[in-house]
VEXLO-695991 format. One line per 8 residues: number of its first residue (from 1); their letters; for each residue x, y, z of N, C-alpha, C. Coordinates in nm, 2 decimals. Example, Ala and Ser with C-alpha at 12.3 -4.5 7.8 and 13.67 -1.06 7.14 Angstrom:
% residues 2
1) AS) 1.32/-0.57/0.78/1.23/-0.45/0.78/1.32/-0.33/0.78; 1.28/-0.22/0.71/1.37/-0.11/0.71/1.29/0.00/0.79
END
This chain:
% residues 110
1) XXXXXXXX) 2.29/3.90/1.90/2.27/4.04/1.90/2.25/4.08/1.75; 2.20/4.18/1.72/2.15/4.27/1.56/2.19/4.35/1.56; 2.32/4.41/1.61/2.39/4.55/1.56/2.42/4.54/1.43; 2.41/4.68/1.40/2.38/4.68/1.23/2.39/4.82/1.16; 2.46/4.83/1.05/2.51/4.95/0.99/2.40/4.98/0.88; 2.40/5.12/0.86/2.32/5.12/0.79/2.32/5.27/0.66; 2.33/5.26/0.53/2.37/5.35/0.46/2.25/5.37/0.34; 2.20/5.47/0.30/2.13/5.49/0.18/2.19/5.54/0.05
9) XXXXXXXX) 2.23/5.48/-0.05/2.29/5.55/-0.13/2.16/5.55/-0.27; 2.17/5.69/-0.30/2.04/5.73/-0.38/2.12/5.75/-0.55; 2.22/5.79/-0.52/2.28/5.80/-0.66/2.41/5.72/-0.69; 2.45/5.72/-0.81/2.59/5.61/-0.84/2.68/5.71/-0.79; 2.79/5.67/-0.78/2.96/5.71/-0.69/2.96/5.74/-0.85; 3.07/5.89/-0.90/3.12/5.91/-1.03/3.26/5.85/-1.03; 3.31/5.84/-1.14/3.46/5.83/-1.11/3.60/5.84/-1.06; 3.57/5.95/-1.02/3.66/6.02/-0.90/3.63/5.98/-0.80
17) XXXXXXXX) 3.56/5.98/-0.72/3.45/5.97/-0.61/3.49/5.81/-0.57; 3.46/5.71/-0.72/3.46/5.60/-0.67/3.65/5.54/-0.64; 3.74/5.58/-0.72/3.89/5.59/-0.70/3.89/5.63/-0.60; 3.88/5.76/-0.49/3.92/5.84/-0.36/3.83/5.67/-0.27; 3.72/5.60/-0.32/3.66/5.53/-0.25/3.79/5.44/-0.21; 3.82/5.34/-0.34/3.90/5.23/-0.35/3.99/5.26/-0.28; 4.06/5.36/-0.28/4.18/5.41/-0.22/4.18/5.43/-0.09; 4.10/5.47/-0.03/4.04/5.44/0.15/4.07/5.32/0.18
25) XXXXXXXX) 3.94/5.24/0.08/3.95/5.09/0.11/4.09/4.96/0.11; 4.13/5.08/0.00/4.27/4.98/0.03/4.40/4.99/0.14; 4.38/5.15/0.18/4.39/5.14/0.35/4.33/5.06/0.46; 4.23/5.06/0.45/4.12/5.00/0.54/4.19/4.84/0.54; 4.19/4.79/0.39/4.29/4.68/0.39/4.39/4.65/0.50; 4.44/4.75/0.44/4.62/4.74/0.49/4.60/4.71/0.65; 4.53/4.86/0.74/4.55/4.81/0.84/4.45/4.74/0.92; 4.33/4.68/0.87/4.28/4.59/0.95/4.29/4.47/0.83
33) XXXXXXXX) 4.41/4.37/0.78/4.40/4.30/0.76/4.41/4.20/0.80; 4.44/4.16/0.94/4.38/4.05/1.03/4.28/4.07/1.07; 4.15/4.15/1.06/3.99/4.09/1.06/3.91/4.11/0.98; 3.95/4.15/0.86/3.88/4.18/0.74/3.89/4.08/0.65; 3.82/4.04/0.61/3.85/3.92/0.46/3.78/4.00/0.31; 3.85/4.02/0.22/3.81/4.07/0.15/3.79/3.97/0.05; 3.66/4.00/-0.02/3.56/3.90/-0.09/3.51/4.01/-0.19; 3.60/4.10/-0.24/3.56/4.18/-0.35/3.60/4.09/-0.52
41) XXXXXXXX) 3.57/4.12/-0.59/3.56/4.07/-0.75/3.54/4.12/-0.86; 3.51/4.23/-0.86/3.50/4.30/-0.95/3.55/4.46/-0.91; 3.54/4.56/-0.99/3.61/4.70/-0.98/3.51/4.79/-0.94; 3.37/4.73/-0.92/3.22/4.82/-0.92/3.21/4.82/-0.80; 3.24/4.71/-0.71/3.22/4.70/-0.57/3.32/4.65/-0.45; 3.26/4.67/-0.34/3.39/4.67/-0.25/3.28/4.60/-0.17; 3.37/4.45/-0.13/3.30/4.37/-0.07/3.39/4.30/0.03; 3.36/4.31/0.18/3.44/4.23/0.30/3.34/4.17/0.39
49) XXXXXXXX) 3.43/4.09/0.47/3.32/4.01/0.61/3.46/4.04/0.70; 3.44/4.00/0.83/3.53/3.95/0.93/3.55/3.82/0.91; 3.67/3.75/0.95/3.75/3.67/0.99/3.76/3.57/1.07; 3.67/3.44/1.09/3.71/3.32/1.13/3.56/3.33/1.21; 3.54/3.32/1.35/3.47/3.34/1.42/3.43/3.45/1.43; 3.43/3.54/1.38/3.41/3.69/1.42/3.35/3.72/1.24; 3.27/3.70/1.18/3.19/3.66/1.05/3.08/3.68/1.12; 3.00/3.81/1.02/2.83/3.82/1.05/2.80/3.81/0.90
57) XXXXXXXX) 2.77/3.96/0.85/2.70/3.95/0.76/2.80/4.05/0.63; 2.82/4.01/0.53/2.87/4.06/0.46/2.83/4.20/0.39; 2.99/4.27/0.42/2.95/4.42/0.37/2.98/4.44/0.24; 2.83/4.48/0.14/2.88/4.51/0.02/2.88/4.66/-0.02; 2.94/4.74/-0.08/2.95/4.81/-0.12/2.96/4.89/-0.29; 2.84/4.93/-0.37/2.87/4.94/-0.52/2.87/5.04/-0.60; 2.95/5.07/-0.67/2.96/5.18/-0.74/2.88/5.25/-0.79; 2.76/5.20/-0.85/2.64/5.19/-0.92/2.54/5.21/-0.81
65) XXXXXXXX) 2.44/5.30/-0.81/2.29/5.28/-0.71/2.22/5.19/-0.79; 2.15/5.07/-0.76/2.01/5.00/-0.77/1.95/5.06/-0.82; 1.87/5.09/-0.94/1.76/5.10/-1.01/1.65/5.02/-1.00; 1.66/4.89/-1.00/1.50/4.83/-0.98/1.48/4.77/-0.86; 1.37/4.80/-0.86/1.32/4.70/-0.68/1.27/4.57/-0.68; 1.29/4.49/-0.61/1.27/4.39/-0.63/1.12/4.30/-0.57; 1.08/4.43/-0.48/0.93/4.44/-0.50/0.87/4.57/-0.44; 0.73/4.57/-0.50/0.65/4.72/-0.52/0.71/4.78/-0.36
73) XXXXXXXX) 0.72/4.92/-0.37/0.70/4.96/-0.23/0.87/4.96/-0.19; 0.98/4.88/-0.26/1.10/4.86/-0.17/1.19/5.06/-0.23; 1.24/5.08/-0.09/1.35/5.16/-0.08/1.48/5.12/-0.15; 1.50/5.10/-0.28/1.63/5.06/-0.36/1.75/5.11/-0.28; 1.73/5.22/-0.21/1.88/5.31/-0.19/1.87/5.25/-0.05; 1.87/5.18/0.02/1.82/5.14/0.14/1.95/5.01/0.18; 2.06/5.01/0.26/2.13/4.96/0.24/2.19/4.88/0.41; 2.17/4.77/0.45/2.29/4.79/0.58/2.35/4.63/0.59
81) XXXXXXXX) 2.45/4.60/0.66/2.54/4.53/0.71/2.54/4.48/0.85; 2.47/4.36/0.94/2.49/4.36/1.03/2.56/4.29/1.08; 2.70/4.35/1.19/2.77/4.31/1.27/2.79/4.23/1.37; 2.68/4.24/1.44/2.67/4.21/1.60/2.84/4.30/1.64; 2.89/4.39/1.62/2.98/4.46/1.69/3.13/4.37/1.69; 3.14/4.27/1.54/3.29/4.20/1.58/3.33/4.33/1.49; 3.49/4.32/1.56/3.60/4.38/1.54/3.59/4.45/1.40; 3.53/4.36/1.29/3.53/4.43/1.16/3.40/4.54/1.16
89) XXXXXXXX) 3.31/4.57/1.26/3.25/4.69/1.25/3.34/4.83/1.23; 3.46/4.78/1.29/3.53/4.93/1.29/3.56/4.96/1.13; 3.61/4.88/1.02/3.62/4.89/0.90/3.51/4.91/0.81; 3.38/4.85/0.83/3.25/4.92/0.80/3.22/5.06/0.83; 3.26/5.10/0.95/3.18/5.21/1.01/3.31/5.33/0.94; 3.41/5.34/0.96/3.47/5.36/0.86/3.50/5.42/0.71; 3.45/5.26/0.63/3.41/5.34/0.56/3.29/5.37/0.50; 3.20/5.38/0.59/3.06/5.47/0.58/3.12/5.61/0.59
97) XXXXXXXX) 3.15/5.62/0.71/3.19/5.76/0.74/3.26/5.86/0.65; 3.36/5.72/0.61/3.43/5.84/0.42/3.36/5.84/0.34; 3.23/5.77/0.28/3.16/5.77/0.15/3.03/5.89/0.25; 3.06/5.93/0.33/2.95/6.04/0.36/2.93/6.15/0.33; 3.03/6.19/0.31/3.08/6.30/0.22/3.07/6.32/0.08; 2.99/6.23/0.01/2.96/6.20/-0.10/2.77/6.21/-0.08; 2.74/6.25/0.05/2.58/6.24/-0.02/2.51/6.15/0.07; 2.62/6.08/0.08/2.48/5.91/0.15/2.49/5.95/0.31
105) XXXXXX) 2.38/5.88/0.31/2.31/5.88/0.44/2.36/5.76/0.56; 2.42/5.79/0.64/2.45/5.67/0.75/2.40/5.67/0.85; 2.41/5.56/0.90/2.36/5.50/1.10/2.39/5.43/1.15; 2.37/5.40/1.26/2.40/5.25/1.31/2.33/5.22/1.42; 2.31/5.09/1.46/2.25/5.11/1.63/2.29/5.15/1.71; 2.32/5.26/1.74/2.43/5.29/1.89/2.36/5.38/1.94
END
């Protein structure tokens, strides 16, 4: 299956904005951390998969919008994660839904 999340972010998260983010996420942690694996590394981005058999496609998330395309014609702000619907969709969709309120654009297949 290709269920699949989907977000456009056109502008960078400011400072505040990206803190109220981390701060979500580190809820999001807390209470789904039996199916979330967090694979984040630096302070710019927030990066997770699901856990064990239940692993699709890794959700990244970055502080910074994309400035260059990586070919003619690409949608830079153009962004998604697909799940096939394991259990870590709920922590994706999530926090799409909190960074919405910042501007960006979300969807999903449903």
């Amino acid at each position: 299956m290709g269920y699949s999340n989907y977000w456009k972010q056109k502008k960078s998260f400011s400072n505040p904005e990206w803190k109220e983010i981390k701060d979500e996420y580190d809820y999001i942690k807390e209470v789904c951390n039996s199916i979330i694996d967090d694979q984040t590394k630096d302070d710019d981005e927030i990066v997770f998969n699901g856990k064990g058999d239940e692993m699709c496609e890794t959700f990244v998330l970055l502080k910074n919008a994309r400035t260059v395309a990586d070919y003619e014609g690409q949608d830079i702000s153009f962004n998604f994660c697909k799940t096939r619907q394991f259990q870590y969709d709920i922590a994706v969709w999530h926090l799409l839904t909190f960074i919405k309120q910042y501007g960006i654009e979300i969807s999903r297949d449903r």
